[in-house]
N, C-alpha and C positions, 0 to 999 in steps of 0.2 A: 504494500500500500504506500503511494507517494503521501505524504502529508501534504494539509493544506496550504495556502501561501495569504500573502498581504499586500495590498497595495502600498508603500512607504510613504510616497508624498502625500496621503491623507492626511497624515499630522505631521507635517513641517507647518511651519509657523503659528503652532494652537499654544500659544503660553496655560499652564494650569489659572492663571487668573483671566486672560479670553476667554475659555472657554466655561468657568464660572458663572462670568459674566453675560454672556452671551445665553447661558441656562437659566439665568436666575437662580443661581444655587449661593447656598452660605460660603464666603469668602473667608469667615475666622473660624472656621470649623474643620475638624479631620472628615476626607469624605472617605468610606469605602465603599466599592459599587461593584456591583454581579450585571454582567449584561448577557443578554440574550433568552433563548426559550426557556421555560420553567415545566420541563416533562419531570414524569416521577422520578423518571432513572438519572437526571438532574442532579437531585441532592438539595436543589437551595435552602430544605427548610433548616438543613444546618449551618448557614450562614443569620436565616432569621433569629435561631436561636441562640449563637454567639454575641448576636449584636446589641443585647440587654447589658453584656459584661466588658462592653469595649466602651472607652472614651470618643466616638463618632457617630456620624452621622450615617446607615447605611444604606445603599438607592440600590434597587433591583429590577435596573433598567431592561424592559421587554417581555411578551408573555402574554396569552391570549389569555382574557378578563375567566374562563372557566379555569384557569391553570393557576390563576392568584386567587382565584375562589377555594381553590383545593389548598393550598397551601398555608392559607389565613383556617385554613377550618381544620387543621393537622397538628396549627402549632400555635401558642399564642404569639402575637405579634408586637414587639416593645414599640413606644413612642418615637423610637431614634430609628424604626425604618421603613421608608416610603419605598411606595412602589410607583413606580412609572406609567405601566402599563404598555403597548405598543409604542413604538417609536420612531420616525423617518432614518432609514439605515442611513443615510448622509449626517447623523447628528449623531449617532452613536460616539466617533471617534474623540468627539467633544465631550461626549462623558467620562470617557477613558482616559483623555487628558487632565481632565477636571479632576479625579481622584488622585489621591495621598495613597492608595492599594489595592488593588483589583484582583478581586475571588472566581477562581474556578472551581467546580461544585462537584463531584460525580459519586453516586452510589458502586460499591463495589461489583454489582450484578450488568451495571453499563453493559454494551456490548463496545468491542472493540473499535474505538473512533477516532479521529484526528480536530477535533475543534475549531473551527476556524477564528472562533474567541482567543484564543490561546496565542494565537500569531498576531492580531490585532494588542493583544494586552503588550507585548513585548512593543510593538512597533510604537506605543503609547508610551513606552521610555518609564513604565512603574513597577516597581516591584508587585510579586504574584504571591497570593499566598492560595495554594490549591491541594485538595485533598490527593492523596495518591492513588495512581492507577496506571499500569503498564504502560499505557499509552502514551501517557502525559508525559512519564517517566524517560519516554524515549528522546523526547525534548529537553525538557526542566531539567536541572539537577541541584540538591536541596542545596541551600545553604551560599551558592554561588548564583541562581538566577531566580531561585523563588524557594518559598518554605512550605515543605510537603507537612500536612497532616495526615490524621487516617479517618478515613471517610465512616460520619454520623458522629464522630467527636466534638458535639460543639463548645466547651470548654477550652479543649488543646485548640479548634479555631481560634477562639477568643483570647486564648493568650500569642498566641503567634501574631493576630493582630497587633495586641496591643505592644508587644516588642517590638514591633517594626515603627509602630508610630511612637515609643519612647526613644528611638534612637536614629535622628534626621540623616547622619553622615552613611550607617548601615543604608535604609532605606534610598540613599541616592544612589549607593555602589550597586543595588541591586537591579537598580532601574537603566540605568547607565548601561549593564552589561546585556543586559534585555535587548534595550535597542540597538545595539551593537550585534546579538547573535541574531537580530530577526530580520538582518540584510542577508541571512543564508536561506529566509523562506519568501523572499521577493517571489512573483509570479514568472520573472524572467529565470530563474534561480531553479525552482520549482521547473518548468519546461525544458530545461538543460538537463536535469537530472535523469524523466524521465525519458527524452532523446537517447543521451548516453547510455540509457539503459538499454534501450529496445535496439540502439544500434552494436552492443553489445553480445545480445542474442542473437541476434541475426548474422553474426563475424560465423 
């Protein structure tokens, strides 16, 4: 399976305070934000229920209004996290700029997937904090471009959050190298790959 890829110039010139700005989102606030679809095999309700024991704000941008129905009826929901609901895919990378740390969610029964979230978080230059799963793994690696928890722990989320937003110089090294390793899943990058491949087989 080739993994998914990112377009990169979508977020050249999105400063974290543009694109606040541009949201109308809180400017003196820690934000951490989940984007994309909210299926069961997801996971988000363990970022909902982390986000009681973090100092932030949390946004869980996207998700058909029966999918945030299920999820608010699974789990209680704290005061500190809004949901979005649907969103224009052109504004996404605005919220992903906008955030201080960006969760990737999966249940361990997931089927085998490449996220296209995942590529998008890095190309946003922020550290990841995402439960483990082979897949991810194939990507990530802990400690150096995102911090692996174990999926449905929302405690071990919530601490992991909250070490990354106690410690700004961490948090920058990790986003820094993000954006740096997600010029290997460009689309041009990604179409080279599997050329070479196929021209490979065919030798």
């Amino acid at each position: 399976m080739a993994h998914d890829g990112v377009t990169l110039s979508k977020y050249d010139g999105i400063s974290q305070e543009q694109a606040r700005e541009s949201l109308e989102l809180p400017r003196d606030e820690n934000l951490v934000v989940y984007t994309g679809h909210l299926y069961a095999n997801k996971g988000v309700e363990q970022l909902v229920q982390a986000a009681s024991d973090t100092d932030s704000s949390v946004y869980i941008v996207g998700g058909y209004k029966e999918d945030i129905q299920r999820v608010k009826s699974e789990v209680n929901v704290p005061e500190n996290v809004t949901f979005t609901g649907f969103v224009q895919p052109s504004r996404i990378p605005k919220y992903q700029r906008a955030a201080d740390i960006l969760v990737a969610t999966a249940k361990p029964d997931a089927e085998y997937y490449s996220p296209l979230k995942l590529f998008e978080y890095m190309a946003a230059g922020k550290p990841i904090v995402a439960t483990y799963t082979d897949a991810l793994a194939e990507v990530l690696t802990d400690d150096e471009n995102c911090t692996f928890v174990s999926s449905g722990d929302s405690e071990e989320m919530a601490d992991a959050i909250q070490d990354l937003l106690s410690d700004t110089d961490y948090r920058t090294r990790l986003g820094e190298l993000n954006r740096e390793a997600a010029k290997q899943y460009s689309w041009t990058r990604r179409a080279k790959r599997i050329s070479d491949f196929i021209e490979s087989k065919s030798d």
